[in-house]
C-alpha positions in Angstrom: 80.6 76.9 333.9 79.9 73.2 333.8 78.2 73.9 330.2 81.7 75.1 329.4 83.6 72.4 330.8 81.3 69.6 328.7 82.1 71.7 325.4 85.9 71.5 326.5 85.3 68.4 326.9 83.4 67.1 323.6 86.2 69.5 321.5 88.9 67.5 323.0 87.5 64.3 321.5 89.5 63.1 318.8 87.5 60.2 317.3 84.6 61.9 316.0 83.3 58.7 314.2 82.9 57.3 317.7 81.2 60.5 319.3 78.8 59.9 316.6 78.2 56.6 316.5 77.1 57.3 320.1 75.9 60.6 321.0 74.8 61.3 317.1 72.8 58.9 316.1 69.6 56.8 317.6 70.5 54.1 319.8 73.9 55.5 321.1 72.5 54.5 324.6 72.1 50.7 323.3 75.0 51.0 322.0 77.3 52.0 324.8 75.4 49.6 327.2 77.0 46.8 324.7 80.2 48.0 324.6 80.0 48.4 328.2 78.9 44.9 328.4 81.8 43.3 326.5 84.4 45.7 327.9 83.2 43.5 331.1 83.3 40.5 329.9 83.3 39.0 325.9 79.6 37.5 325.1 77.8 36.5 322.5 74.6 38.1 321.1 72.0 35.6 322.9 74.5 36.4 326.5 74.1 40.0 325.3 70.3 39.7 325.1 69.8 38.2 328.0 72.5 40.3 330.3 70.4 43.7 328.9 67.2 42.5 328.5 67.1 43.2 325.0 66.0 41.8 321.8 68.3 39.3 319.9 67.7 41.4 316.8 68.2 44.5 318.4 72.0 43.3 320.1 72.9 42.1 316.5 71.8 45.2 315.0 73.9 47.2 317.5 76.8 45.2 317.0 77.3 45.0 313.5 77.1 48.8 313.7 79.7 48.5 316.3 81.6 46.0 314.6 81.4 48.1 311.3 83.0 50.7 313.1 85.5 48.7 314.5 85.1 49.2 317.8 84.2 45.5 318.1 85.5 42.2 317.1 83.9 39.1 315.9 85.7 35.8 317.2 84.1 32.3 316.5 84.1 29.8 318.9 82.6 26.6 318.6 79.2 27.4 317.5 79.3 31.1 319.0 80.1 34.1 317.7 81.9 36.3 320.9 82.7 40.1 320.6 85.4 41.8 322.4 86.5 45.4 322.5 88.6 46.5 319.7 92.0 47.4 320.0 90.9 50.8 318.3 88.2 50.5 321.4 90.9 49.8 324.8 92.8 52.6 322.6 90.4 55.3 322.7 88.3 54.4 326.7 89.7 57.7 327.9 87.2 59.4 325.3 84.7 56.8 325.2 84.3 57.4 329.1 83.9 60.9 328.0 81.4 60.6 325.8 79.7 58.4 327.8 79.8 61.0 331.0 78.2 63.5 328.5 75.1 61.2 327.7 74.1 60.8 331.2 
């Protein structure tokens, strides 16, 4: 039944383009532990790297898919570029968290 329930679950999501940015493509996992990471708290990519323990060229990858998407935005401050959740993002957490559930 639980098979079910996650099919229920996936068919109920509405934003496709974000199911796929993060459960159908490579690096969906990177991906949500950015946007999990500036859901927390707005950073900038050398924070991000350091926070994750990832590459700086790996978090900018990530977030200019992110921001292409427009689940991200860009905001320049001083000398640093800081990403925050989208509005299109806070609108859409109930499904990200769904999504999200399912990759685990």
């Amino acid at each position: 039944m639980t098979g079910t329930n996650n099919i229920q679950k996936i068919a109920n999501i509405e934003d496709k383009e974000l199911f796929n940015m993060l459960k159908g493509a490579k690096g969906g996992q990177t991906r949500i532990r950015i946007i999990d990471a500036i859901l927390a708290e707005p950073s900038n990519a050398n924070q991000l790297a350091k926070k994750l323990n990832l590459d700086y060229k790996t978090i900018t990858y990530h977030l200019n898919i992110i921001c292409n998407h427009n689940y991200a935005t860009k905001e320049q401050f001083e000398k640093s570029t800081y990403y925050h959740p989208s509005d299109r993002l806070i609108k859409r957490l109930d499904e990200y968290t769904i999504i999200k559930e399912q990759l685990k």
